[in-house]
VOMARKE-861655 format. One record per atom (N, C-alpha, C): residue number from 1; chain; atom name; x, y, z. Coordinates in nm, 2 decimals, always signed. Example, Ala and Ser with C-alpha at 12.3 -4.5 7.8 and 13.67 -1.06 7.14 Angstrom:
BEGIN
+-----+------+------+--------+--------+--------+
: pos : unit : site :      x :      y :      z :
+-----+------+------+--------+--------+--------+
:   1 :    A :    N :  +1.32 :  -0.57 :  +0.78 :
:   1 :    A :   CA :  +1.23 :  -0.45 :  +0.78 :
:   1 :    A :    C :  +1.32 :  -0.33 :  +0.78 :
:   2 :    A :    N :  +1.28 :  -0.22 :  +0.71 :
:   2 :    A :   CA :  +1.37 :  -0.11 :  +0.71 :
:   2 :    A :    C :  +1.29 :  +0.00 :  +0.79 :
+-----+------+------+--------+--------+--------+
END
This chain:
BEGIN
+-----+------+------+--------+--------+--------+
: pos : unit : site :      x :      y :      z :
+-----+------+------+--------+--------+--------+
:   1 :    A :    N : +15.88 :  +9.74 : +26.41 :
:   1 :    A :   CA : +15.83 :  +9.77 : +26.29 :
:   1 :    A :    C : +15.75 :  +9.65 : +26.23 :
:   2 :    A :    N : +15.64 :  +9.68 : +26.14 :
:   2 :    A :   CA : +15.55 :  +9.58 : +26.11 :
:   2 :    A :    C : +15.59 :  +9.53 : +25.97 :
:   3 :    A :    N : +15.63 :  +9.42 : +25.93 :
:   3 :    A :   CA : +15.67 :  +9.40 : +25.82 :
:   3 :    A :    C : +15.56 :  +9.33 : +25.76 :
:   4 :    A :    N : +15.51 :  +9.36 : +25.62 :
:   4 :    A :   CA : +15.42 :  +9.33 : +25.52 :
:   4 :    A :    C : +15.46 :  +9.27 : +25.40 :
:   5 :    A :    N : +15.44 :  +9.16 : +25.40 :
:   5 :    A :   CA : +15.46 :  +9.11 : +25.22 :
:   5 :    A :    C : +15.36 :  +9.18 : +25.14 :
:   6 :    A :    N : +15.40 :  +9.32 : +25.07 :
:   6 :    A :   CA : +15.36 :  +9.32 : +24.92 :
:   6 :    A :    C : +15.30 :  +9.29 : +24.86 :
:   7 :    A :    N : +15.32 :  +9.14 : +24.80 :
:   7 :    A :   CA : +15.26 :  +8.99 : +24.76 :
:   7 :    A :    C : +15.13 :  +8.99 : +24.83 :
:   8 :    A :    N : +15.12 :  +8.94 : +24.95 :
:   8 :    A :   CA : +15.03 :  +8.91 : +25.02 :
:   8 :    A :    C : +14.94 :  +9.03 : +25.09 :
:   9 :    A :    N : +14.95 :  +9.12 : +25.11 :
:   9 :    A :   CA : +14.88 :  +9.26 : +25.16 :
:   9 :    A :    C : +14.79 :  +9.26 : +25.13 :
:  10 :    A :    N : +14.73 :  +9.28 : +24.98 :
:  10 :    A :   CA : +14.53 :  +9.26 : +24.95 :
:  10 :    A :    C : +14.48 :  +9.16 : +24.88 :
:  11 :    A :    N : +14.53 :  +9.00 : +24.96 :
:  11 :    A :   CA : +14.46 :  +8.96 : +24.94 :
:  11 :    A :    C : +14.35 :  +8.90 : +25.06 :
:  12 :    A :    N : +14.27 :  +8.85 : +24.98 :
:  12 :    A :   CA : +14.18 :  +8.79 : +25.11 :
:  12 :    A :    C : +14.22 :  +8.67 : +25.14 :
:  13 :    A :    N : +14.20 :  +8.64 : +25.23 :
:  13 :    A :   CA : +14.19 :  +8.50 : +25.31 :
:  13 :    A :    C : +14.14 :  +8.41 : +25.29 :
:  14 :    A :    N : +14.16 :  +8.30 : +25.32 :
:  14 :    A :   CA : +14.08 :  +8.15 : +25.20 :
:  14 :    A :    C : +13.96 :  +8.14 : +25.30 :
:  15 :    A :    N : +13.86 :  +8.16 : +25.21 :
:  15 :    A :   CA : +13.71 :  +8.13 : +25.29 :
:  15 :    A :    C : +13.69 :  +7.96 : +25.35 :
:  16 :    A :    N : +13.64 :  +7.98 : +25.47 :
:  16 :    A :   CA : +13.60 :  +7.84 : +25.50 :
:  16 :    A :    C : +13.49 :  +7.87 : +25.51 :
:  17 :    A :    N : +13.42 :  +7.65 : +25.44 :
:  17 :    A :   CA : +13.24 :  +7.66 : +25.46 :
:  17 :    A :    C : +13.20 :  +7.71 : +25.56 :
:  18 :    A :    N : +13.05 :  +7.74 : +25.58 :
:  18 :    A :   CA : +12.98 :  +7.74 : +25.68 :
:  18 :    A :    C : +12.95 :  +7.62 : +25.72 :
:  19 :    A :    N : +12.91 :  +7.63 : +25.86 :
:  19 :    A :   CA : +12.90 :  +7.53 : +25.96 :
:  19 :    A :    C : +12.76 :  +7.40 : +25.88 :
:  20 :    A :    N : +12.68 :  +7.52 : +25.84 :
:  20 :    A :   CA : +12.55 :  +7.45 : +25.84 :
:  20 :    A :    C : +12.57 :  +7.34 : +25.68 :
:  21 :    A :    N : +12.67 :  +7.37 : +25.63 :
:  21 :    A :   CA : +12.70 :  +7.36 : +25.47 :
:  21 :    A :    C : +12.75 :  +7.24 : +25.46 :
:  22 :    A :    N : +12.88 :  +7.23 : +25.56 :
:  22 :    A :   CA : +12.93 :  +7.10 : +25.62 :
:  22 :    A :    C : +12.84 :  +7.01 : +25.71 :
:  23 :    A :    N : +12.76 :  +7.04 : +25.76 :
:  23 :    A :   CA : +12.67 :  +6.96 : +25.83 :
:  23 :    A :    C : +12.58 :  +6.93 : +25.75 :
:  24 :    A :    N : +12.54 :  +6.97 : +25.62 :
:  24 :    A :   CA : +12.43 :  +6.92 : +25.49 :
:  24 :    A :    C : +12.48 :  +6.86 : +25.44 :
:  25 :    A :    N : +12.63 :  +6.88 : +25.37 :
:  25 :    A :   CA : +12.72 :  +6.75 : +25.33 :
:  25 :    A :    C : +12.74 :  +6.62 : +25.43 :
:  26 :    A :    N : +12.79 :  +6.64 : +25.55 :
:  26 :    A :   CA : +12.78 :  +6.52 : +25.62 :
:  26 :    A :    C : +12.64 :  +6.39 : +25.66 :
:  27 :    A :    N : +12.56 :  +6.49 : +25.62 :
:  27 :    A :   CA : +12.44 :  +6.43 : +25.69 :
:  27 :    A :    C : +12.35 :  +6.35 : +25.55 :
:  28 :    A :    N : +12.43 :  +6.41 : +25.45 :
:  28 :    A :   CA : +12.37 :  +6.36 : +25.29 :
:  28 :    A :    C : +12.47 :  +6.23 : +25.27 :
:  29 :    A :    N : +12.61 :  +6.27 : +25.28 :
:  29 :    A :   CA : +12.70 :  +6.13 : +25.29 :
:  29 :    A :    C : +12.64 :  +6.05 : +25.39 :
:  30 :    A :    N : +12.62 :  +6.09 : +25.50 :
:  30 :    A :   CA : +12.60 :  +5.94 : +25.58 :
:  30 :    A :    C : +12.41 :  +5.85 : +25.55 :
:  31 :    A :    N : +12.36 :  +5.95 : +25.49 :
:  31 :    A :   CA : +12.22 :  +5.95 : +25.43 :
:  31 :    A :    C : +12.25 :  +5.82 : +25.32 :
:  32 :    A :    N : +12.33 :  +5.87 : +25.20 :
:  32 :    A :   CA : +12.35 :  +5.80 : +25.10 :
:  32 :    A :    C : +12.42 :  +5.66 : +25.09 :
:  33 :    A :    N : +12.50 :  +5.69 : +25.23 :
:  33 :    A :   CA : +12.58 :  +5.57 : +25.24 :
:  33 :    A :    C : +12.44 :  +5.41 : +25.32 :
:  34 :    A :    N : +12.39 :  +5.51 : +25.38 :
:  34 :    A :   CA : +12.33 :  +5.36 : +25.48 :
:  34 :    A :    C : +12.20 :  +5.37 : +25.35 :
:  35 :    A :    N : +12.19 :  +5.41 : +25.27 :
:  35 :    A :   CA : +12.07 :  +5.34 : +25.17 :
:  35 :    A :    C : +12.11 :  +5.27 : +25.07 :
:  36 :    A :    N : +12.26 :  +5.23 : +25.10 :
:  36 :    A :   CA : +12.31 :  +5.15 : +24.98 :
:  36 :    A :    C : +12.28 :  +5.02 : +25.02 :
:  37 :    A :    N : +12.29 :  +4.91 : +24.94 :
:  37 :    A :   CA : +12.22 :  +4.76 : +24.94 :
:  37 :    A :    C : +12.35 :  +4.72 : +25.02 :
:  38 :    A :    N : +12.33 :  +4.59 : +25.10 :
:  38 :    A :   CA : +12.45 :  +4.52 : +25.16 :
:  38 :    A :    C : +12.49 :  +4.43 : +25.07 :
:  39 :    A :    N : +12.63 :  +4.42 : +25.08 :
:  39 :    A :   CA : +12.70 :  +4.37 : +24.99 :
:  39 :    A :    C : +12.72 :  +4.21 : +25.02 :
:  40 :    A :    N : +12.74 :  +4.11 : +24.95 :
:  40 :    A :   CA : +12.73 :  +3.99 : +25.00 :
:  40 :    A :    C : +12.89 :  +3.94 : +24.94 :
:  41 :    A :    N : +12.95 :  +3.85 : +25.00 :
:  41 :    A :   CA : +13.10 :  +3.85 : +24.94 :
:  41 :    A :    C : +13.05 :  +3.71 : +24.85 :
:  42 :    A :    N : +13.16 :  +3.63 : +24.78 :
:  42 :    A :   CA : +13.16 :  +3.53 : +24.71 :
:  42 :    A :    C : +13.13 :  +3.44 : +24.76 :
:  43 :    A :    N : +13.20 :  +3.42 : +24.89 :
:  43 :    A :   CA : +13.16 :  +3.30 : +24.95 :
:  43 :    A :    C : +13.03 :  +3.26 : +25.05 :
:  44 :    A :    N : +12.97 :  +3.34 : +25.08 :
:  44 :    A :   CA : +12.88 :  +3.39 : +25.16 :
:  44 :    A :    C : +12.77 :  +3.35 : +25.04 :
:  45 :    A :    N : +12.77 :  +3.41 : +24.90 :
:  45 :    A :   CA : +12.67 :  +3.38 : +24.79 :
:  45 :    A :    C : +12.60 :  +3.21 : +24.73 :
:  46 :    A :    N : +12.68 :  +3.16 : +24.79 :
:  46 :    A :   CA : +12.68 :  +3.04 : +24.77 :
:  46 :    A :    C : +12.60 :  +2.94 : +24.86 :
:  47 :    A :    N : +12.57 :  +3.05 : +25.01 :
:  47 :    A :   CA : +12.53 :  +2.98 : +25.12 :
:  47 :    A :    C : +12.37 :  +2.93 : +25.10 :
:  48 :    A :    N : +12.32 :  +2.86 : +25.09 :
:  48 :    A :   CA : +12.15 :  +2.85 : +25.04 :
:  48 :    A :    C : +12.08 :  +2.97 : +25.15 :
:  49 :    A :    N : +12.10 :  +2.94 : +25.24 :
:  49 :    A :   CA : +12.02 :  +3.04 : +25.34 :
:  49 :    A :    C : +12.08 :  +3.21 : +25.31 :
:  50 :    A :    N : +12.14 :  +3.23 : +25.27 :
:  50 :    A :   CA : +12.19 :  +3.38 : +25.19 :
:  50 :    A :    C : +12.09 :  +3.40 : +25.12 :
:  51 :    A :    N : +12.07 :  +3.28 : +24.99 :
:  51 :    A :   CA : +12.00 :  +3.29 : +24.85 :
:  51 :    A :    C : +11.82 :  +3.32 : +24.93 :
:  52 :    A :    N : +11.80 :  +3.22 : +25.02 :
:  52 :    A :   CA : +11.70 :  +3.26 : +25.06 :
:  52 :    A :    C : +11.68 :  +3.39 : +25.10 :
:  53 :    A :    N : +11.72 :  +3.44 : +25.20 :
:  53 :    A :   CA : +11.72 :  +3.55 : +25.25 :
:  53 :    A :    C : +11.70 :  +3.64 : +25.16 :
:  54 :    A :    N : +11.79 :  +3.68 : +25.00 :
:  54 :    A :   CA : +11.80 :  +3.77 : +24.90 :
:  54 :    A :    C : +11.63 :  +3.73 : +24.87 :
:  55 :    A :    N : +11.59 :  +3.61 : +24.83 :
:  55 :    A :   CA : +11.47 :  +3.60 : +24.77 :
:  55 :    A :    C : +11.40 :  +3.67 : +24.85 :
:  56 :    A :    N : +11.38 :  +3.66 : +24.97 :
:  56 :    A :   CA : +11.25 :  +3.73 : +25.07 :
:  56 :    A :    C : +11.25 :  +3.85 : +25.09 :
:  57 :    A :    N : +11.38 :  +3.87 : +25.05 :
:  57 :    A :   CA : +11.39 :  +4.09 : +25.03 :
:  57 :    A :    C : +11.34 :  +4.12 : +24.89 :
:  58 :    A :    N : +11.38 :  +3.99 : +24.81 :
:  58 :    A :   CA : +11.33 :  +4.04 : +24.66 :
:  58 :    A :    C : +11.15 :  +4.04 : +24.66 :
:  59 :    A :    N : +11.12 :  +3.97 : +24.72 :
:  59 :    A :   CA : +10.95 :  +3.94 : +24.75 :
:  59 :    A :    C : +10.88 :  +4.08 : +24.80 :
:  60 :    A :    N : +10.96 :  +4.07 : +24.95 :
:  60 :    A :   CA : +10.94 :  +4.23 : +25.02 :
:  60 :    A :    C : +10.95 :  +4.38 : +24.94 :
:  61 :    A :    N : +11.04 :  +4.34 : +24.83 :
:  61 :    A :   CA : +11.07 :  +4.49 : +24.77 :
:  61 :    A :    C : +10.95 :  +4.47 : +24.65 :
:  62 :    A :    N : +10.90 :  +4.39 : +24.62 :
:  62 :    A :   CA : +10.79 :  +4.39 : +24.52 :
:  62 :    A :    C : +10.64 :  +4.41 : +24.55 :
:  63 :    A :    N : +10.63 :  +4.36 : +24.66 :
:  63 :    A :   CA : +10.52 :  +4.40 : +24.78 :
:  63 :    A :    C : +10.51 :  +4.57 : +24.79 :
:  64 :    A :    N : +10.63 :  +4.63 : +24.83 :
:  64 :    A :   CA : +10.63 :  +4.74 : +24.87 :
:  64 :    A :    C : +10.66 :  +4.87 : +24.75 :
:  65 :    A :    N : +10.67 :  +4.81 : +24.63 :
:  65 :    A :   CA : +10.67 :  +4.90 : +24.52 :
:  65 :    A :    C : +10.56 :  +4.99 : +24.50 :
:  66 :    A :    N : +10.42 :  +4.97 : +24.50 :
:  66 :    A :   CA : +10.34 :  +5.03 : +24.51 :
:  66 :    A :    C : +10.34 :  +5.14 : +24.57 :
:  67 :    A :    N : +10.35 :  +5.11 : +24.74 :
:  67 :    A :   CA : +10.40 :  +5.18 : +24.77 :
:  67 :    A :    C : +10.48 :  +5.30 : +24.81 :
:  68 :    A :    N : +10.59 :  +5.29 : +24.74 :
:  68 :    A :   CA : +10.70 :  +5.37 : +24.72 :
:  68 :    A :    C : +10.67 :  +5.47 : +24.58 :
:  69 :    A :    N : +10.60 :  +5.43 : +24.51 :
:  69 :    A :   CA : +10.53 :  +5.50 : +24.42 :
:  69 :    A :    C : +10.43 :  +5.62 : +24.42 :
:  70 :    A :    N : +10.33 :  +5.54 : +24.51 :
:  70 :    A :   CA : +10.23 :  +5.63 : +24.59 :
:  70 :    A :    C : +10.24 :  +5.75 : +24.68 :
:  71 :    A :    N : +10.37 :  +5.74 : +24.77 :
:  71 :    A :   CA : +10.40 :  +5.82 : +24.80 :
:  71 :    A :    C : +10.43 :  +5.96 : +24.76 :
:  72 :    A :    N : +10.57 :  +5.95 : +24.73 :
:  72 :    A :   CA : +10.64 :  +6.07 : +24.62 :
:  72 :    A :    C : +10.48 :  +6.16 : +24.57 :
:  73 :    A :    N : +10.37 :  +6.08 : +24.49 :
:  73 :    A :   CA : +10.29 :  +6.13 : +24.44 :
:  73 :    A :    C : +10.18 :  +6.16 : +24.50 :
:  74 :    A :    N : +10.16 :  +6.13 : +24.63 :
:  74 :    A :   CA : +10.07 :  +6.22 : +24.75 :
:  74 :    A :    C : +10.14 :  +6.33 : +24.78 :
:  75 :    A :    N : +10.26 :  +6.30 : +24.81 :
:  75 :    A :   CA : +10.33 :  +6.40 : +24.85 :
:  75 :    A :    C : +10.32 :  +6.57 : +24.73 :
:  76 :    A :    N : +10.38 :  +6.54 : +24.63 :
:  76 :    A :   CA : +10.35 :  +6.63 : +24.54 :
:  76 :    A :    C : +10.20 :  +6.65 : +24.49 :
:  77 :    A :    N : +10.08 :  +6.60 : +24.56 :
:  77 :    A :   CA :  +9.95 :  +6.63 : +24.52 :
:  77 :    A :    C :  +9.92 :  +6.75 : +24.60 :
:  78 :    A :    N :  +9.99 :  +6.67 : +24.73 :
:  78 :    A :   CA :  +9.96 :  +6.76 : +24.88 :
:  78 :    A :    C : +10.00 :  +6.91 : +24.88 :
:  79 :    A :    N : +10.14 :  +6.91 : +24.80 :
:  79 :    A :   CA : +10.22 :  +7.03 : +24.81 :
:  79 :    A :    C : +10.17 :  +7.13 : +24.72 :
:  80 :    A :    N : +10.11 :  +7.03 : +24.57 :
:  80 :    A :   CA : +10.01 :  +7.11 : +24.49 :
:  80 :    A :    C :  +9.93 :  +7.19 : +24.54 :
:  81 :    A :    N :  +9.82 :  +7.13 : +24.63 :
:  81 :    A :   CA :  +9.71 :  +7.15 : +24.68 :
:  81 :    A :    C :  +9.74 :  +7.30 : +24.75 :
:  82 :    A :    N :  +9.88 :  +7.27 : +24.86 :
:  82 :    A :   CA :  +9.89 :  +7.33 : +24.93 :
:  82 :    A :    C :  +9.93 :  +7.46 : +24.89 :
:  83 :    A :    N : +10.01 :  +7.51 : +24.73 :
:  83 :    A :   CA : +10.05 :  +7.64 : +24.69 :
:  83 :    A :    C :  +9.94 :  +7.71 : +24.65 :
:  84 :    A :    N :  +9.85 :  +7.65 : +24.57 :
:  84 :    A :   CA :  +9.72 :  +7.68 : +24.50 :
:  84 :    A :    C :  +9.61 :  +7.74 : +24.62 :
:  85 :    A :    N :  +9.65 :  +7.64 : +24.72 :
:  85 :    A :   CA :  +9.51 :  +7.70 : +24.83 :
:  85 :    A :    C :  +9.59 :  +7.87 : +24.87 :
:  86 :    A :    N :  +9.70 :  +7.87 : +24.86 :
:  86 :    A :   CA :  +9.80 :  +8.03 : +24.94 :
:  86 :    A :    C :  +9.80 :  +8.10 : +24.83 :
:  87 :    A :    N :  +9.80 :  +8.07 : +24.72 :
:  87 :    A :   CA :  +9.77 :  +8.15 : +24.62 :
:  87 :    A :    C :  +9.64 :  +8.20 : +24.57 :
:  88 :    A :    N :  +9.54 :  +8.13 : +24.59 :
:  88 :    A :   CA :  +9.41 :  +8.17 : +24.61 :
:  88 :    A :    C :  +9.36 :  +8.28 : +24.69 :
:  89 :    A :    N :  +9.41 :  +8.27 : +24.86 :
:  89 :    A :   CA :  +9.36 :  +8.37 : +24.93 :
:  89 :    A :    C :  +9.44 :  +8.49 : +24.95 :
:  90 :    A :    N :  +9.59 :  +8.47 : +24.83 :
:  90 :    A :   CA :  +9.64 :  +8.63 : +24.83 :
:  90 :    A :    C :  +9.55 :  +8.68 : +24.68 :
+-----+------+------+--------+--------+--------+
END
């Protein structure tokens, strides 16, 4: 004989994510993690060639602001461009 808890009979079953859901979480954590700045300890901060090093990323990242600017806003010019042209020829 089949024995049924009552209790338990309609309910449903605990949903697990989809595959693709967990693989957009994982891929956004490991995304977010390696764009974080490296950490320097205390003692390490003190080294002069550390301090250098920090200066010539700080040089590099001031160089490259333009840049990083420019982008994002090609990008969104492009995408502009590109709904307006599909919307045109419907």
């Amino acid at each position: 004989m089949n024995s049924v808890n009552p209790n338990t009979a309609h309910t449903r079953p605990p949903q697990r994510r989809s595959t693709p859901l967990r693989f957009l979480a994982a891929l956004l954590m490991v995304l977010s993690l390696h764009l974080l700045p490296p950490t320097v300890s205390v003692a390490q901060a003190d080294n002069a060639s550390i301090q250098a090093m920090q200066q010539e990323e700080a040089e590099r990242a001031e160089r490259r602001r333009p840049v990083m600017i420019l982008f994002p806003a090609g990008a969104a010019l492009i995408t502009l461009i590109l709904v307006l042209t599909i919307k045109r020829r419907k």
